[in-house]
MIKETI-531861 format. One record per residue (C-alpha): x, y, z. Coordinates in pm, 1 decimal. Example, Ala and Ser with C-alpha at 12.3 -4.5 7.8 and 13.67 -1.06 7.14 Angstrom:
2
SITE     east    north       up
SITE   1230.0   -450.0    780.0
SITE   1367.0   -106.0    714.0
REM end
This chain:
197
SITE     east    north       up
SITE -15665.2  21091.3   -277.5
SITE -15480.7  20780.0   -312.1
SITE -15753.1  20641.0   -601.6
SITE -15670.5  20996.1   -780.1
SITE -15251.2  20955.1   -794.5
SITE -15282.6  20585.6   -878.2
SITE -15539.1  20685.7  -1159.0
SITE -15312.0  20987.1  -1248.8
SITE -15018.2  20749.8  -1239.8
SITE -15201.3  20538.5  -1472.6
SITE -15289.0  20780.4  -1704.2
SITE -14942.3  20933.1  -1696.1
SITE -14793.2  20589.9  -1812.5
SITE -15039.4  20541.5  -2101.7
SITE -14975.4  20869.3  -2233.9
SITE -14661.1  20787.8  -2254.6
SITE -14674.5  20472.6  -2412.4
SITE -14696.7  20579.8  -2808.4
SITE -14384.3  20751.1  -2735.7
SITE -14138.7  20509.4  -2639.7
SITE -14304.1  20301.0  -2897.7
SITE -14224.1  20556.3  -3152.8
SITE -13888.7  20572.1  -3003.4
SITE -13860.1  20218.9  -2987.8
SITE -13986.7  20159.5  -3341.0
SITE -13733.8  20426.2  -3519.1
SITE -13444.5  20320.5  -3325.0
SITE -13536.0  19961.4  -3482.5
SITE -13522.4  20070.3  -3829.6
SITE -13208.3  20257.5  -3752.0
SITE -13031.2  19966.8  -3617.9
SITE -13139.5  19776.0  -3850.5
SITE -12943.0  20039.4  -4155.5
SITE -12674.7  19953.4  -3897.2
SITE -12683.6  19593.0  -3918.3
SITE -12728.5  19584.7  -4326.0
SITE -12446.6  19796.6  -4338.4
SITE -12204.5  19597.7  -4162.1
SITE -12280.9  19288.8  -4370.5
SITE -12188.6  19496.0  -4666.1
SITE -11843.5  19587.8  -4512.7
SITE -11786.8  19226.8  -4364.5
SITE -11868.2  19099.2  -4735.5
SITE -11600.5  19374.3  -4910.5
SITE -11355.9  19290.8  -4659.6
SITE -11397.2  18888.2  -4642.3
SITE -11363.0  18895.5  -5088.6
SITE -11733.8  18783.0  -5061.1
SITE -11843.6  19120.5  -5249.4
SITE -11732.6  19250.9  -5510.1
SITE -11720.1  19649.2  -5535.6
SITE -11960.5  19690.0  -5790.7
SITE -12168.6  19378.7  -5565.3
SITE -12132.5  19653.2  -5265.6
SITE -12188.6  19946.1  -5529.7
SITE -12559.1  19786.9  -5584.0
SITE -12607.0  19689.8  -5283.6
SITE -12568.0  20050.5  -5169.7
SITE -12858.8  20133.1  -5423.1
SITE -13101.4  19969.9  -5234.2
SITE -12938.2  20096.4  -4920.7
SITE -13061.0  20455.6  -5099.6
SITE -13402.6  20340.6  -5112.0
SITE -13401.3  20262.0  -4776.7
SITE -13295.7  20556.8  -4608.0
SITE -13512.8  20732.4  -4847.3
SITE -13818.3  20597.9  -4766.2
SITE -13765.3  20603.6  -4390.3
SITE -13679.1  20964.3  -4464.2
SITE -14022.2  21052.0  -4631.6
SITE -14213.1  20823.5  -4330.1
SITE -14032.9  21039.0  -4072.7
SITE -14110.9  21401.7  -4243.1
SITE -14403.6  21471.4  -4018.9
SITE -14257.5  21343.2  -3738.2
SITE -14453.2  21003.2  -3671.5
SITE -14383.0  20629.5  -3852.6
SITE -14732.1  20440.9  -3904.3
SITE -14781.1  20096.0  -3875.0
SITE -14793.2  20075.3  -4245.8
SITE -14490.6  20246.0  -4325.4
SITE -14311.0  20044.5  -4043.4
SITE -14462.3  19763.5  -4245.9
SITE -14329.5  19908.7  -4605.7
SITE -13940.5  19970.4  -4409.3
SITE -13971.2  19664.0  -4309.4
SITE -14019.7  19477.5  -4632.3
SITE -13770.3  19692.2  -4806.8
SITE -13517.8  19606.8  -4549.5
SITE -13604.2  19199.6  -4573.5
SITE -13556.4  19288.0  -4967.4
SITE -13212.2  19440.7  -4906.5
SITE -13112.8  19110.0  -4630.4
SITE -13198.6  18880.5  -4920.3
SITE -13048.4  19072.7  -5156.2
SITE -12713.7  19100.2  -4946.8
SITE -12721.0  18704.8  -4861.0
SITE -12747.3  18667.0  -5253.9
SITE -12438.5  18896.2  -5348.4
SITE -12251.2  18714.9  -5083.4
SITE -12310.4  18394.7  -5172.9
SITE -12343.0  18372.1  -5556.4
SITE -12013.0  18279.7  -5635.8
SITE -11819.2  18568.5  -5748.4
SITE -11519.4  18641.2  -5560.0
SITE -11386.8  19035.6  -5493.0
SITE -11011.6  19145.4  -5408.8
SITE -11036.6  19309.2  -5044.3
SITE -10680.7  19431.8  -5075.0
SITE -10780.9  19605.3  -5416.1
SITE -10737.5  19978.5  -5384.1
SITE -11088.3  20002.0  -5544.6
SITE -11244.0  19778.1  -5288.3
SITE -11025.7  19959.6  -4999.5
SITE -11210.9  20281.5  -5109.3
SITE -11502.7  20121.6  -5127.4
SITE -11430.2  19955.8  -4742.9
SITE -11380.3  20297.4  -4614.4
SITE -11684.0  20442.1  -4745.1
SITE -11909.3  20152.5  -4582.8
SITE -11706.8  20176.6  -4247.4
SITE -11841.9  20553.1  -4267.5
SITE -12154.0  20427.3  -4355.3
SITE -12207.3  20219.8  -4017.2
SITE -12029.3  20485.6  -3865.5
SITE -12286.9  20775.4  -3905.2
SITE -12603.4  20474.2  -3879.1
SITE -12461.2  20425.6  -3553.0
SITE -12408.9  20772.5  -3429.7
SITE -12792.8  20861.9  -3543.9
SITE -12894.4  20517.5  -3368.2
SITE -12726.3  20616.2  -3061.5
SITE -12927.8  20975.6  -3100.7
SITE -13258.9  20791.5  -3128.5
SITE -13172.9  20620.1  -2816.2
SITE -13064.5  20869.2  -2604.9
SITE -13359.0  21117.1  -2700.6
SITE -13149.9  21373.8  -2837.7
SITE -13253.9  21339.1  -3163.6
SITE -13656.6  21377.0  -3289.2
SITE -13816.3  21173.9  -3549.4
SITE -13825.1  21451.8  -3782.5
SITE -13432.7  21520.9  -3731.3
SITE -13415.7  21106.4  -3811.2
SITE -13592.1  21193.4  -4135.8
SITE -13380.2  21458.4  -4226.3
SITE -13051.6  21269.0  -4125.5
SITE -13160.2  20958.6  -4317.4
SITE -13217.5  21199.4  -4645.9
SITE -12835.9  21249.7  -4632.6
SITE -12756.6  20909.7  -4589.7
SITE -12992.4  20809.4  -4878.2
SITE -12782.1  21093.8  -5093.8
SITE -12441.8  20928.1  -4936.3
SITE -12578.7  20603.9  -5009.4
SITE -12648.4  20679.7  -5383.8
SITE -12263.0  20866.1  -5434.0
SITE -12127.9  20472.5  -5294.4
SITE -12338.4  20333.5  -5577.1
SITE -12243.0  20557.0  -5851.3
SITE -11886.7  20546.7  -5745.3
SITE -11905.4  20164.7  -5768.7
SITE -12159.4  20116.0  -6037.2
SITE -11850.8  20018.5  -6299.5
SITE -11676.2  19790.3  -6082.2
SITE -11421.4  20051.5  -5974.9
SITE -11419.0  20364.8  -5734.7
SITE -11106.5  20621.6  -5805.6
SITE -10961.0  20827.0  -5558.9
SITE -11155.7  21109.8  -5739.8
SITE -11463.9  20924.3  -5665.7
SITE -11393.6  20847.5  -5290.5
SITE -11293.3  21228.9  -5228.9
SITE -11661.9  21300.2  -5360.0
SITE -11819.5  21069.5  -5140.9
SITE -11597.6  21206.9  -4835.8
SITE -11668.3  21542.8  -4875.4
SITE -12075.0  21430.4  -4851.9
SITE -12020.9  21235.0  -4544.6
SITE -11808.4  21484.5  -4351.9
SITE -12109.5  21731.3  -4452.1
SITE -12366.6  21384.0  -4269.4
SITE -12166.4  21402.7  -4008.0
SITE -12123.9  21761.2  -3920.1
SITE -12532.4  21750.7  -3918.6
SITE -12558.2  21504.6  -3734.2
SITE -12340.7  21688.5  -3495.9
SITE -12557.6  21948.5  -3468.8
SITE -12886.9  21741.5  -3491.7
SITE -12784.1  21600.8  -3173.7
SITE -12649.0  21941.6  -2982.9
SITE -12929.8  22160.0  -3066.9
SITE -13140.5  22135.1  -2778.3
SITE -13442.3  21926.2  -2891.6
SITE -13521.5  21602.3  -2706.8
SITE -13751.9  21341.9  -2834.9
SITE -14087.0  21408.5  -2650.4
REM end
């Protein structure tokens, strides 16, 4: 009897195992969108980036989210596309250093780059709260996907906002009205009842 529970213990534990690696591995990726977004914010608000610096920047954030959305639509992230994610985001951490230290110099008390400030803060804002779902169980890999489409389509609003240089209050009120729509899904992602498994 005692040979049976330890070998049923045993078992238990290794089927468990792909799980929290799956967990383990999206909550990664997530923190890392975290991360890449707070060194965008940090640059607007230091002068180190410039808006339309942030606005490209926020491009490749797109991409990003993007492709972890389409690795995360049937529910599972392989080794390869943990692999492609990863390179992406090294691309984006390179690119970021680059913008930040190439010279040009932004105005963080610019109403433009305010604008810009406050859409990033979101930005990190709704990363985290996902994150934090990832962690906690509450949200699935296929709700990550689907949450991570709506930041790529947030992230892309930021770039075209930015892409001249400039972001009017017309443009930010665009942008504001997509993230309250993030966050209200998020919301629910999180309060619907699924657990990761």
């Amino acid at each position: 009897m005692r040979r049976f529970l330890s070998s049923s213990a045993v078992a238990t534990v290794l089927l468990m195992l792909p799980v929290a690696a799956m967990a383990q591995t999206v909550g990664s990726e997530v923190q890392r969108d975290v991360n890449q977004q707070q060194r965008i914010e940090q640059g607007l608000q230091s002068g180190q980036l410039t808006t339309g610096e942030a606005a490209r920047l926020e491009r490749g954030e797109a991409r990003i989210d993007r492709m972890e959305s389409r690795s995360l639509r049937d529910g599972t992230l392989t080794n390869a596309e943990k692999a492609r994610i990863g390179a992406a985001q090294n691309r984006e951490s390179a690119a970021i250093y680059g913008a930040k230290h190439n010279g040009l110099v932004g105005n963080p008390d610019s109403p433009s780059s305010q604008r810009m400030q406050a859409d990033v803060q979101r930005n990190v804002n709704q990363q985290q709260r996902i994150e934090q779902g990832v962690q906690s169980g509450r949200l699935t890999n296929r709700e990550v996907g689907r949450l991570e489409g709506g930041q790529a389509r947030i992230d892309r609003k930021e770039a075209r906002a930015g892409a001249d240089g400039h972001v009017g209050p017309r443009e930010q009120w665009r942008v504001q009205h997509a993230e309250n729509a993030a966050s209200h899904h998020i919301y629910r992602a999180k309060h619907n009842g699924q657990w990761r498994q």
